[in-house]
C-alpha positions as CSV (number, residue, x, y, z in Angstrom):
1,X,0.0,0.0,0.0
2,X,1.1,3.3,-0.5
3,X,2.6,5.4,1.9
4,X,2.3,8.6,3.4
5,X,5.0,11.5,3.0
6,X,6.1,11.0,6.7
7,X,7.4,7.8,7.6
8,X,6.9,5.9,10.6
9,X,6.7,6.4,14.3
10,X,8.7,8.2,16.7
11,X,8.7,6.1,20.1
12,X,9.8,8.5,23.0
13,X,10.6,6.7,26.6
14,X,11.9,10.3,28.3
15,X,9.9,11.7,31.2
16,X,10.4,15.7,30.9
17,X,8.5,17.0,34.3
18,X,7.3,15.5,37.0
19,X,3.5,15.4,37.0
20,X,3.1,16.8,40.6
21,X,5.8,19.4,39.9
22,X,4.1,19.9,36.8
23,X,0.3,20.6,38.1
24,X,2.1,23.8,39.9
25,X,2.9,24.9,36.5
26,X,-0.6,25.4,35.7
27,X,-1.0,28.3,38.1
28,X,-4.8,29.7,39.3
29,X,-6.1,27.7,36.0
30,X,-6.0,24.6,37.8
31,X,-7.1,25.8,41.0
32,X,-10.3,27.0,39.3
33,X,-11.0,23.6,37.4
34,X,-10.3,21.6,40.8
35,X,-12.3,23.7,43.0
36,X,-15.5,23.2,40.6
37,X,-15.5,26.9,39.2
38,X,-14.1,29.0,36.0
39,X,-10.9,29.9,37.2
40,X,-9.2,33.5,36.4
41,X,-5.8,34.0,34.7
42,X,-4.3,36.6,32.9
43,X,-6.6,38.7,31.7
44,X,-9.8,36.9,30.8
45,X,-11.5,37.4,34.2
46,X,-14.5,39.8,34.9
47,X,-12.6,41.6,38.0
48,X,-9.7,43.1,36.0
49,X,-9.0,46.2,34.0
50,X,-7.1,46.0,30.9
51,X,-6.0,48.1,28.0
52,X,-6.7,45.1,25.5
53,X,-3.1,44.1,24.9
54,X,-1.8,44.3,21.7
55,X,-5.5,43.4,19.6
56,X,-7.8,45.6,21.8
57,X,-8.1,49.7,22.4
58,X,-9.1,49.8,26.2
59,X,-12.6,50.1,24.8
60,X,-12.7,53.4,22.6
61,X,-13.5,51.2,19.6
62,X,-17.2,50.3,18.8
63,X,-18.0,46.6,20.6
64,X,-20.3,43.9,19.4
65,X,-22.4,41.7,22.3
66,X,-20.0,40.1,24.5
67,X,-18.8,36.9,24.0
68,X,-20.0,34.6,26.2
69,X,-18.4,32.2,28.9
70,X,-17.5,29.2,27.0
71,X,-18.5,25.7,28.2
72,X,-15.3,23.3,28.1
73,X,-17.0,19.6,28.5
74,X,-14.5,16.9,28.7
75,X,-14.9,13.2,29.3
76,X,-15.0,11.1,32.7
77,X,-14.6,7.8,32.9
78,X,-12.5,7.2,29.8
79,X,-9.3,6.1,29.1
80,X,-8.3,9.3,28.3
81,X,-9.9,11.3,31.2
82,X,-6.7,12.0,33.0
83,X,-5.3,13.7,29.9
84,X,-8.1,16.4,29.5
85,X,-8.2,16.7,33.1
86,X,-4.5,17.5,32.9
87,X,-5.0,19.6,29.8
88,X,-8.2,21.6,30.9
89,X,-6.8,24.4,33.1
90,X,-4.4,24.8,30.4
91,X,-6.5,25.3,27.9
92,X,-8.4,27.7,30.1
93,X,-5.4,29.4,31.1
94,X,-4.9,29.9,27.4
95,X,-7.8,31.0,26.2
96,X,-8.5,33.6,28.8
97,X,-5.5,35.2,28.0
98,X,-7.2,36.3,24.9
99,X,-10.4,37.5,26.8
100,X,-12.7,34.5,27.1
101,X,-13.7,32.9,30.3
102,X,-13.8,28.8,30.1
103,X,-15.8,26.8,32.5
104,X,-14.5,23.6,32.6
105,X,-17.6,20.5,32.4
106,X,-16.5,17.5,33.6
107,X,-19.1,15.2,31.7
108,X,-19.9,11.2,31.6
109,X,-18.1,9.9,28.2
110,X,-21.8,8.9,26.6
111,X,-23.3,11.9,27.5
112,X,-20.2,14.5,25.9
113,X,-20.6,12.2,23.0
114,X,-24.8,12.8,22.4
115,X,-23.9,16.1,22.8
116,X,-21.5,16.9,20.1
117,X,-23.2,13.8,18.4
118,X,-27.0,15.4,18.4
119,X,-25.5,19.1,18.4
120,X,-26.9,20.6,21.6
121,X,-24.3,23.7,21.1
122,X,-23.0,22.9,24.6
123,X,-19.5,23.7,24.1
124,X,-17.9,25.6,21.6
125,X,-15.0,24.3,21.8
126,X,-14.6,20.1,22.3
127,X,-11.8,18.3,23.6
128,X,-11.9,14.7,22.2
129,X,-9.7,11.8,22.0
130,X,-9.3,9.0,19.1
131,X,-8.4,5.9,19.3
132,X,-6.0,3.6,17.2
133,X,-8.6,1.3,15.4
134,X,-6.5,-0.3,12.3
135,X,-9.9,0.5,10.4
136,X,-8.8,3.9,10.9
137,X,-6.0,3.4,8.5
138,X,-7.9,3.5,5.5
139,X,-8.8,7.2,4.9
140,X,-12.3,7.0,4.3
141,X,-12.9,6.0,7.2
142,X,-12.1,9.3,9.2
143,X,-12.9,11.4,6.9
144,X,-16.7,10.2,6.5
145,X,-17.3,11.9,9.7
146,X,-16.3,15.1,8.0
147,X,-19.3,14.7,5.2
148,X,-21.9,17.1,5.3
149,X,-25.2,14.7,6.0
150,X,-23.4,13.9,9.3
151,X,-23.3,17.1,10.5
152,X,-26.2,18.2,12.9
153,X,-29.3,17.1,15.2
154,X,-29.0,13.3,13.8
155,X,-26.7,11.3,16.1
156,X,-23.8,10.8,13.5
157,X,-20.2,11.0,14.4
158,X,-19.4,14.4,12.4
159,X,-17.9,16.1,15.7
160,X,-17.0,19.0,14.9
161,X,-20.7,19.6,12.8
162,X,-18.8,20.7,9.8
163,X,-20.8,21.2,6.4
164,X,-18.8,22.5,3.5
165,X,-20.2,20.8,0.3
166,X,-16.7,21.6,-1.2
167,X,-15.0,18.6,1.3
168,X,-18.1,16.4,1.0
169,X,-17.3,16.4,-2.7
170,X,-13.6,15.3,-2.0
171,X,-14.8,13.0,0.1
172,X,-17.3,11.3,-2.4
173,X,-14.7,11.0,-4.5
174,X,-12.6,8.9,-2.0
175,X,-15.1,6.6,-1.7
176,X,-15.8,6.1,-5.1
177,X,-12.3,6.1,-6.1
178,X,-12.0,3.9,-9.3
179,X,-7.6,3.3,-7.9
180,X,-5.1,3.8,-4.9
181,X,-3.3,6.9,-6.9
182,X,-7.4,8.7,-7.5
183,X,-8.0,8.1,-4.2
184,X,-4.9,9.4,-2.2
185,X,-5.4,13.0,-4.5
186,X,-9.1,12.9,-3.6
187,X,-7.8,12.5,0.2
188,X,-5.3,14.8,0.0
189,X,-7.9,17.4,-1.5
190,X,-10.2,16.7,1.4
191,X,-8.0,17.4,4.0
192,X,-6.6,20.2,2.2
193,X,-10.5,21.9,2.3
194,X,-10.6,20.6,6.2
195,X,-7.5,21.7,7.4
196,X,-7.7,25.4,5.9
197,X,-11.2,25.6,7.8
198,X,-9.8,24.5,11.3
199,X,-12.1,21.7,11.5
200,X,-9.6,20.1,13.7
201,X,-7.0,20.9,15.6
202,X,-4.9,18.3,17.3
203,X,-3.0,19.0,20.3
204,X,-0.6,16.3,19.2
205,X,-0.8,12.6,18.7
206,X,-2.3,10.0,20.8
207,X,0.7,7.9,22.2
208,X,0.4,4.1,22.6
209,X,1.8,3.0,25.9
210,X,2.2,0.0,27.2
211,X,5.3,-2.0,29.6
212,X,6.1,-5.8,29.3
213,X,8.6,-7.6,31.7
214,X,11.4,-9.0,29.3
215,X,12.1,-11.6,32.1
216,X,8.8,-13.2,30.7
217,X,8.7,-11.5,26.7
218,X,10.2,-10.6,24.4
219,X,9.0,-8.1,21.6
220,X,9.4,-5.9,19.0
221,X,5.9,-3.6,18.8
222,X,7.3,-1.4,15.9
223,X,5.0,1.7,15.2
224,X,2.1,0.2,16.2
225,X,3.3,0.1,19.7
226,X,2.2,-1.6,23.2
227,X,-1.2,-1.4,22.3
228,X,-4.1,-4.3,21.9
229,X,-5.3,-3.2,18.4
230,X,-1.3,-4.6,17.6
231,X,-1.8,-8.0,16.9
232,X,1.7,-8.2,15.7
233,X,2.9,-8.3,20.3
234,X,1.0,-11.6,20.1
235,X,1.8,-12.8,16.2
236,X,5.5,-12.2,17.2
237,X,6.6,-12.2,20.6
238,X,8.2,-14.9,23.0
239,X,7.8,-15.8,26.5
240,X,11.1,-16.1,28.0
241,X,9.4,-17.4,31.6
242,X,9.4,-20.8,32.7
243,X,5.7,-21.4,31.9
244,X,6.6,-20.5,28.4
245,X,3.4,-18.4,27.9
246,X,2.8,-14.7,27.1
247,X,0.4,-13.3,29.7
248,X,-1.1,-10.0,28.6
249,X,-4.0,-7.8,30.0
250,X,-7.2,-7.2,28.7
251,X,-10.7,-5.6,29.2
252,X,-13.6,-7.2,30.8
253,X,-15.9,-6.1,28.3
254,X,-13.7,-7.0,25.2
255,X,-13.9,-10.6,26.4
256,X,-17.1,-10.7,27.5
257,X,-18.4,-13.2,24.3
258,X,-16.4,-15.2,22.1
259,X,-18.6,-13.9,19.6
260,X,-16.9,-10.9,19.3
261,X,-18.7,-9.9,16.4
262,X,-21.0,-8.7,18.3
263,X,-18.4,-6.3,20.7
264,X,-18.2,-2.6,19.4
265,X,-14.4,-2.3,20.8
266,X,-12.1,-2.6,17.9
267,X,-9.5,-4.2,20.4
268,X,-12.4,-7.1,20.4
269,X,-12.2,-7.8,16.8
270,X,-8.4,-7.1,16.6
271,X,-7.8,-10.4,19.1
272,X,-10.8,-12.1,16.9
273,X,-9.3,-11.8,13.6
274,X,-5.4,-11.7,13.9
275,X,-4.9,-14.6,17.0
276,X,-7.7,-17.7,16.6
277,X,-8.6,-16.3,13.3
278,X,-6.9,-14.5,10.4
279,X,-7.8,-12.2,7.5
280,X,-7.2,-12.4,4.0
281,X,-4.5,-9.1,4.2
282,X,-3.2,-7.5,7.4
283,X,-1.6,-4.6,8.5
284,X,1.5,-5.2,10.3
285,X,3.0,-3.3,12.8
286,X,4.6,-0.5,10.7
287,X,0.7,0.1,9.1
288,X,1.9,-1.5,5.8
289,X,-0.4,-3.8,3.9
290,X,0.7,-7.8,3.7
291,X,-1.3,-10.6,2.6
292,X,-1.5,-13.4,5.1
293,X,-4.3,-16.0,3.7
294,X,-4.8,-14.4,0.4
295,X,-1.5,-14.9,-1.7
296,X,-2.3,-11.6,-4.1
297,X,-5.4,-9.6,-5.1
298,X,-6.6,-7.1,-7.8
299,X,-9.1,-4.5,-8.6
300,X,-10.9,-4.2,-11.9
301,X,-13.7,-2.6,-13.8
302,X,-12.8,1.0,-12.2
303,X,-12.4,-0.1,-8.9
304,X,-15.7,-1.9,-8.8
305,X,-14.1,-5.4,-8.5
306,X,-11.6,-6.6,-6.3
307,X,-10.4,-10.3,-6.6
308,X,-8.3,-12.8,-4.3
309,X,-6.4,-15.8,-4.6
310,X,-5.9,-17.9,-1.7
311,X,-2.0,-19.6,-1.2
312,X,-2.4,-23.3,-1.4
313,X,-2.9,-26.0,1.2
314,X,-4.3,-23.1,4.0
315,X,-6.4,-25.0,6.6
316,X,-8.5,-24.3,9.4
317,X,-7.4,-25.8,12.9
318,X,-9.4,-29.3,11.8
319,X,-7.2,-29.9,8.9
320,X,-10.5,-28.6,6.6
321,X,-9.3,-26.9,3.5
322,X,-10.0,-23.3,3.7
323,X,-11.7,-22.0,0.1
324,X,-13.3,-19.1,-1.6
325,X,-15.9,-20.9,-0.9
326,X,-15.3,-20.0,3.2
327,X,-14.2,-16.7,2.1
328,X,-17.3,-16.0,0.8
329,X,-19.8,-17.5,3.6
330,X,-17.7,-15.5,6.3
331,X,-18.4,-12.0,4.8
332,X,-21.6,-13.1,3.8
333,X,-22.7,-13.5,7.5
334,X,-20.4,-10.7,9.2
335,X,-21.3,-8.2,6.2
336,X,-24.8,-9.5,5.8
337,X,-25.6,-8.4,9.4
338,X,-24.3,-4.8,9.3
339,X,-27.5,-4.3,11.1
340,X,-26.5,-6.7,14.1
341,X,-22.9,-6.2,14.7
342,X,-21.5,-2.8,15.3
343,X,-18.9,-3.1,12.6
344,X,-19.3,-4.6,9.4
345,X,-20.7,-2.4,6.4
346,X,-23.7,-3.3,3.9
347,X,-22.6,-2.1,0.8
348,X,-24.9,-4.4,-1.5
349,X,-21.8,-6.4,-2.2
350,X,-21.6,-9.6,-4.0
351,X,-19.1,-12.0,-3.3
352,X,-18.3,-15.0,-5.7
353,X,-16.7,-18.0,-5.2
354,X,-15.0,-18.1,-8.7
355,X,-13.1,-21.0,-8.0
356,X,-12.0,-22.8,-5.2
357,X,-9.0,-20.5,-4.5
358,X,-10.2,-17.5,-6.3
359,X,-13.2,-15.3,-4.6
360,X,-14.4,-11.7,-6.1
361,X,-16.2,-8.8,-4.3
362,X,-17.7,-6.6,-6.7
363,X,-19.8,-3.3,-6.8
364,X,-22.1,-1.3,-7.8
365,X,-19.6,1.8,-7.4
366,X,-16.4,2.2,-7.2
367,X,-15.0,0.9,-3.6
368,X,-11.4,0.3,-3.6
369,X,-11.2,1.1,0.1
370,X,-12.2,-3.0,0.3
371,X,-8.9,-3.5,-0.1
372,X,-7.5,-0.9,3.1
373,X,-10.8,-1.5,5.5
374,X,-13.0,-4.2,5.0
375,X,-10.5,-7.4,4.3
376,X,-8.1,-6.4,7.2
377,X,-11.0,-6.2,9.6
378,X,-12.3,-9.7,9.4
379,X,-11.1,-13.3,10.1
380,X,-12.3,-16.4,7.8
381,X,-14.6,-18.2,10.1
382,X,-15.1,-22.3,9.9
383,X,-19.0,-22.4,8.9
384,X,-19.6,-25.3,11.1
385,X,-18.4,-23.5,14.6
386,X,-20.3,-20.6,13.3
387,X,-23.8,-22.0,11.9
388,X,-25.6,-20.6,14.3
389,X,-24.6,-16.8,12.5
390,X,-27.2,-17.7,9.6
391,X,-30.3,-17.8,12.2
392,X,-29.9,-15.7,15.2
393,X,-26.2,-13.9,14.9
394,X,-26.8,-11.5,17.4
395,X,-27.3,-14.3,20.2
396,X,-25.1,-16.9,18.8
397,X,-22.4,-18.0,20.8
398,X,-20.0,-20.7,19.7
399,X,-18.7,-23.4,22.0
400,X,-15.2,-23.0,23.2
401,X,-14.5,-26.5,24.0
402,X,-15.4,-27.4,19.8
403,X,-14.1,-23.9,18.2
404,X,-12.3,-24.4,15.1
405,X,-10.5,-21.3,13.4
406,X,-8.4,-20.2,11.2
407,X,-5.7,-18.1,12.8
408,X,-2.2,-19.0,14.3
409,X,-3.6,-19.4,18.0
410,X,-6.4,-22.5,18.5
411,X,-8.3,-21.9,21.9
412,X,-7.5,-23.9,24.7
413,X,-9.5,-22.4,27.0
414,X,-12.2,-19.5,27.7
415,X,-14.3,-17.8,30.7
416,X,-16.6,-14.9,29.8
417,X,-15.0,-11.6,30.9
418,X,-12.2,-13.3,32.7
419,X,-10.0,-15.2,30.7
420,X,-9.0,-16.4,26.7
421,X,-6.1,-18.8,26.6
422,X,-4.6,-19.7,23.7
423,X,-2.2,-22.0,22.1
424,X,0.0,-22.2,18.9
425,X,-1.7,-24.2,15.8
426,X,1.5,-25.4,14.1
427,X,0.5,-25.1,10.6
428,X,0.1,-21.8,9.7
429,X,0.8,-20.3,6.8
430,X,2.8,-16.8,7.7
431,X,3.0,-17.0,11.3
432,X,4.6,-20.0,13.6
433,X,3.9,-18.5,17.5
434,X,6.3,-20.8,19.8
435,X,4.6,-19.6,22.9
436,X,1.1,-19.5,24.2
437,X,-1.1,-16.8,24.8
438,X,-3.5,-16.0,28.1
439,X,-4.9,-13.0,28.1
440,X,-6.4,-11.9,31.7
441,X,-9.1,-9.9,32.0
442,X,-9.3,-6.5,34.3
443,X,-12.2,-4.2,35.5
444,X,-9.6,-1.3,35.4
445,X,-6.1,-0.5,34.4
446,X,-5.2,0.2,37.6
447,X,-5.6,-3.3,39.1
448,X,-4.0,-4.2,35.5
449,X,-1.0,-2.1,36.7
450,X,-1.1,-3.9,40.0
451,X,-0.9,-7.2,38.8
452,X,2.2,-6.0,36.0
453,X,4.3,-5.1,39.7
454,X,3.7,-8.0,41.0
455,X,5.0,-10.0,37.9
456,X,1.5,-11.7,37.5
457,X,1.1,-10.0,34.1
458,X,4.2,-10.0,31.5
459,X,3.0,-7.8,28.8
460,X,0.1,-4.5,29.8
461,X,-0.8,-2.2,26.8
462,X,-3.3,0.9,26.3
463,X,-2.1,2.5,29.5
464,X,-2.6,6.1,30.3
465,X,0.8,8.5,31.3
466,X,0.1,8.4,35.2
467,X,-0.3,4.6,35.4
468,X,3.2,4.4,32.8
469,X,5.0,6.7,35.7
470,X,3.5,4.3,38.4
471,X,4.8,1.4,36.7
472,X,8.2,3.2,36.3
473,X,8.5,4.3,40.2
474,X,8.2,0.6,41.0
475,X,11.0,-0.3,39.1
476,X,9.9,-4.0,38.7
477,X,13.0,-6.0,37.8
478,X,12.9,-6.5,33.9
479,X,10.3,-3.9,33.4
480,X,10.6,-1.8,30.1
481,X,8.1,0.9,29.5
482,X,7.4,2.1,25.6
483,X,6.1,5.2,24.0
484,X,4.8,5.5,20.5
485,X,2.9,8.2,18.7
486,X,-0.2,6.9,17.3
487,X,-1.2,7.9,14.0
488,X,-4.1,9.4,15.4
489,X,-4.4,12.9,17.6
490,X,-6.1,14.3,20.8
491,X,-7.9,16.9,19.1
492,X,-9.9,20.1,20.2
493,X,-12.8,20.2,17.5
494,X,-14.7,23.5,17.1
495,X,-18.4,23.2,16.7
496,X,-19.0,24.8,13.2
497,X,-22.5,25.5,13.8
498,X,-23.0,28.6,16.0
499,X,-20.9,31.7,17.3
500,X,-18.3,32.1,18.4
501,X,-16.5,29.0,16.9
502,X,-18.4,28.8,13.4
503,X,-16.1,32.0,12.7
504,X,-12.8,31.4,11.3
505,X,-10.9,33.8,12.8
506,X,-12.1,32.6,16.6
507,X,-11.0,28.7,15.6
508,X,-7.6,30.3,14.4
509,X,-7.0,32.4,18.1
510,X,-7.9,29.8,20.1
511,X,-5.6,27.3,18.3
512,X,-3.0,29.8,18.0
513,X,-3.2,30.9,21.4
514,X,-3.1,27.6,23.4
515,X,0.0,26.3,25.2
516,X,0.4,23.0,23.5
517,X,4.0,22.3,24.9
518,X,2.9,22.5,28.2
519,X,0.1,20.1,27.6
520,X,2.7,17.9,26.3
521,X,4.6,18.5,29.4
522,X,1.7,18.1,31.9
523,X,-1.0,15.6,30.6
524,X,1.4,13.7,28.3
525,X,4.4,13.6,31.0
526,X,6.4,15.0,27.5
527,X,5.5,11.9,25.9
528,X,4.5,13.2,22.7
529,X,5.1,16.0,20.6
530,X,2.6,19.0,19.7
531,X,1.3,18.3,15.9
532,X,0.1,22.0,15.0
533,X,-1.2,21.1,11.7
534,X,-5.4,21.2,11.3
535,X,-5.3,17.2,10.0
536,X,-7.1,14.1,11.5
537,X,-4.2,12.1,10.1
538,X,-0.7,12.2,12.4
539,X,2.7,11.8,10.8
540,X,2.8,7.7,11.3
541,X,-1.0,7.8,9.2
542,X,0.0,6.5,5.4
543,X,-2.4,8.9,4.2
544,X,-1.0,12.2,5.9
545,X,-0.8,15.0,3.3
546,X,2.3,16.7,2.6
547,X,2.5,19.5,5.4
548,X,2.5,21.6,2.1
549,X,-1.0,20.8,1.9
550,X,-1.8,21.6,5.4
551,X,-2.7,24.3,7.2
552,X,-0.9,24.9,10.4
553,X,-3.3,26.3,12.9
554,X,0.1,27.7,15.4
555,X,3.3,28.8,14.3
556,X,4.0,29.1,18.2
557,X,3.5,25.4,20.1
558,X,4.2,27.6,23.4
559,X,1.1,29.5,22.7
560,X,1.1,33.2,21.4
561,X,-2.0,35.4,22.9
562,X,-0.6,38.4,21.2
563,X,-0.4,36.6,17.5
564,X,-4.0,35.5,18.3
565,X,-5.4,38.4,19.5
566,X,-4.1,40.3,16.5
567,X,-6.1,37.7,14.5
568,X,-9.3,38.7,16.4
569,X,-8.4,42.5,16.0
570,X,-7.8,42.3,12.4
571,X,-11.4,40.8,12.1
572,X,-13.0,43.8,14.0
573,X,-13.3,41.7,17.2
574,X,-12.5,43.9,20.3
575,X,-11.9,44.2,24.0
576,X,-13.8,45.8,26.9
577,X,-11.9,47.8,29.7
578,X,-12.2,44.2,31.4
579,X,-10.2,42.9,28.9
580,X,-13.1,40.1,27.7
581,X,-13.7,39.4,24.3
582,X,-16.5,41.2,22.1
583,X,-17.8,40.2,18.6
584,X,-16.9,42.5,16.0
585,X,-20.3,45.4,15.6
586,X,-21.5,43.8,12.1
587,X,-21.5,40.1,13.2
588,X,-24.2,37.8,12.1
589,X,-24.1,35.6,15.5
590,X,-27.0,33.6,13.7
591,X,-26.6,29.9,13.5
592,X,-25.6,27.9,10.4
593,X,-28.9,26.1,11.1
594,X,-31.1,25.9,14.3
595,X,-30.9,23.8,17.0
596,X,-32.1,20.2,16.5
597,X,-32.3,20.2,12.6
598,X,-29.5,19.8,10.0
599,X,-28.1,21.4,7.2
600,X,-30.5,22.9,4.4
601,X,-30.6,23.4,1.1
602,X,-31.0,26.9,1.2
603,X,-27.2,27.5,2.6
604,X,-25.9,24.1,1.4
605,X,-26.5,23.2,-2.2
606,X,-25.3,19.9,-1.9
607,X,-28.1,18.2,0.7
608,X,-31.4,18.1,0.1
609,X,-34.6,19.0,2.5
610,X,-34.2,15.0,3.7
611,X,-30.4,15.8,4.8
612,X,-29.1,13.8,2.2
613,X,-25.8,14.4,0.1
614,X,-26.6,15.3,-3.1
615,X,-23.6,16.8,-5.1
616,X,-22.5,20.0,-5.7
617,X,-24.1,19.9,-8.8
618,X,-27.4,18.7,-8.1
């Protein structure tokens, strides 16, 4: 597969501050986020008096309304909670410096996400996290949540509610990309439009981190790092313990059914179809494309076909033959119920066993992202462990003790939400495991992080910077800790829908005004490194643009309040002698649409009154 124009992943290890030396750092920001209230620092407070700085006149100019306090909700109870928490005050510290008042929102994870989801206009301003589903490595799939008919009151994923018919055309033509070389310009075109409108701004890139104990592992995670959705720590590692097994952690909830299929947690269907099953092609763990049971593939007829041929003398863990003929049953029943499992897509496919090697998707349109997204997701299943997908698949639940896959691992052994133990199957084609594999369930990562001290655990992944620092202060004999950069960010997305963040010039002062080194220092323990460039797509993504093709949203990553107010000021925004932020006397503070619709016709030429995409040209 093609790759991007920045190669690989940087993996960082180094600790730069202390986090409780850190937290001081923050100032009054953080005392007003942890004693429940808005916090006042530098001039964005209602007590002071200011001349304006360098964008504001002391208030001789003519002022539009004031701009409001600005809701900041951020998630609880996530994985990455104690990263906004960390980040929040700075943010606030920032943005007040350019005269608006943040009140942090601590919010439940679900209910941030029907917010932004349903566009209740709670928050200007989002905070959000994305994690590193493989799926994700195809481009279409992040950018569909940029499309226009996903933006508003009607529960899809567009976060930021952006509509600009101009990207929803770029992005129609990924999808319907007739070749890999069509599809990267379309891509690059889309996030070309995106990024110049600051519908994203990433603080800097997730980071994958994990520890294993090389007294009982050995690995080599590559830029896919210490994290469950790398199936390559399990494909290719070695227990160096006594019991010669490889004991890793892993969620409650992502082992709560063997029929994962039904799980929406991609690190479910990573362990499904890479360990006791495998896929036709795979990503490995430097995101590059490989074939593992299909021995080559093509596209034809514009895109609209893609064929495979299977190597020779594959079999599932029974010694049965694995054919087209499989190949074709398994989509037909994970595909076929796009409406049961969270996952799969129903794009009126057909798939044809042509012979029994050879088996062809095809159609109607163009859809060469079957290649980068579909195939990679899903493991060949044996049809008689799984008969019971054709009557009820959303029940179904195969037998452990009879399971027969197609992967390198065969299951030896399995308890719902507690345990999935695994052994090598000797005859597989690309991958030959020497160990075993038991992968222990947690409620939490902190008792994860327990059992990793106390050498129960040899391998932990998806850990968050405090529980890393814990596991470094405990200094567990044979304990290495890793750090990669994902090739996906912790964004802020604006909402694009109402004042003050639908205008431009707002989006562009509050990115260039926020400290994103010392978020790096604070919530990522200088982990990471701030990525000032308005793309969903970090450096290790293969479809990252050129930077040439991106906008950067901060030319200073220590934050510049004078750049940004100057940015306001040039727009006819303005300052009171309190020093808060006023619209400019002309603005139209009207929404793009109301409250609980969607896009119209009337502004948006490409949707229709039913809030479908329709073209540009229609």
């Amino acid at each position: 597969m093609p790759q991007g124009s920045d190669s690989g992943a940087d993996s960082v290890t180094s600790r730069k501050i202390n986090r409780r030396d850190a937290l001081r750092l923050v100032g009054a920001g953080s005392v007003g986020l942890l004693a429940g209230c808005p916090g006042s620092t530098g001039g964005g407070g209602d007590g002071g008096s200011s001349d304006g700085g360098s964008g504001g006149d002391g208030g001789s100019q003519e002022l539009g309304e004031r701009v409001p306090a600005m809701t900041l909700s951020f998630f609880t109870g996530h994985s990455a909670s104690p990263f906004m928490e960390d980040a929040v005050p700075i943010l606030q510290n920032s943005w007040e410096q350019i005269g608006v008042t943040v009140e942090p929102k601590p919010t439940d994870v679900s209910e941030v996400i029907n917010e932004v989801w349903s566009d209740q206009r709670v928050s200007p301003v989002q905070i959000w996290s994305h994690g590193a589903d493989p799926a994700r490595l195809d481009s279409q799939t992040m950018l569909r949540r940029f499309k226009i008919d996903y933006a508003g009151a009607n529960g899809q994923p567009n976060v930021p509610n952006y509509a600009s018919c101009e990207a929803s055309d770029y992005i129609t033509q990924v999808t319907e990309a007739p070749d890999e070389e069509t599809k990267r310009e379309a891509t690059n075109n889309a996030l070309e439009r995106i990024s110049e409108d600051l519908a994203i701004m990433p603080m800097m890139p997730a980071t994958l981190q994990g520890a294993y104990n090389s007294n009982q592992v050995n690995l080599s995670p590559g830029s896919a790092g210490l994290a469950t959705t790398n199936p390559f720590l399990y494909l290719t590692g070695e227990a160096t313990n006594d019991d010669n097994t490889i004991v890793a952690n892993h969620s409650t909830s992502a082992l709560a059914r063997l029929n994962m299929l039904t799980i929406g947690d991609p690190r479910a269907s990573v362990v499904f179809s890479n360990t006791f099953h495998s896929p036709l092609l795979q990503y490995n763990q430097e995101y590059e494309l490989e074939n593992v049971l299909a021995s080559g593939y093509e596209t034809g007829d514009g895109g609209r076909t893609a064929t495979f041929t299977l190597r020779d003398d594959i079999t599932f863990h029974n010694g049965d033959p694995i054919t087209a003929e499989d190949v074709k049953w398994s989509f037909d029943n994970i595909l076929g119920n796009a409406d049961v499992f969270p996952y799969p897509e129903d794009l009126g496919q057909e798939i044809t066993a042509l012979d029994e090697r050879t088996v062809e998707f095809s159609y109607d349109e163009p859809y060469v992202s079957v290649l980068t997204k579909t195939i990679p997701r899903w493991g060949i299943l044996h049809r008689d462990t799984w008969s019971g997908l054709e009557s009820n698949p959303g029940d179904f639940e195969p037998d452990p003790n009879t399971f027969i896959g197609s992967g390198p691992y065969e299951i030896r052994d399995y308890s719902a939400s507690e345990f999935l133990s695994l052994t090598p199957y000797g005859d597989h084609p690309v991958f030959d495991p020497q160990s075993d594999l038991f992968f222990q369930a947690f409620q939490n990562a902190q008792t994860a992080v327990e059992a990793f001290i106390n050498e129960e655990v040899g391998l932990i992944t998806d850990l968050a910077a405090g529980n890393i620092s814990r596991i470094e202060d405990a200094d567990t004999s044979g304990s290495e800790v890793s750090v990669t950069l994902s090739f996906v960010p912790d964004p802020l997305y604006p909402q694009m829908s109402f004042a003050p963040s639908k205008f431009r010039e707002f989006r562009a002062a509050i990115g260039a005004s926020t400290n994103l080194d010392e978020i790096n220092d604070i919530a990522r323990f200088g982990a990471s490194e701030p990525d000032p460039y308005a793309t969903p797509f970090m450096k290790p993504h293969p479809y990252r643009p050129p930077n040439e093709r991106l906008t950067r949203y901060s030319e200073d990553t220590s934050g510049d309040a004078d750049a940004a107010r100057q940015l306001l000021a040039d727009a006819g925004w303005g300052w009171d002698n309190q020093d808060r932020l006023h619209y400019p006397p002309d603005a139209d503070l009207s929404p793009l649409w109301p409250e609980g619709e969607e896009p119209g016709p009337d502004s948006f030429p490409c949707i229709n009154s039913d809030g479908e995409y329709v073209g540009e040209s229609a």
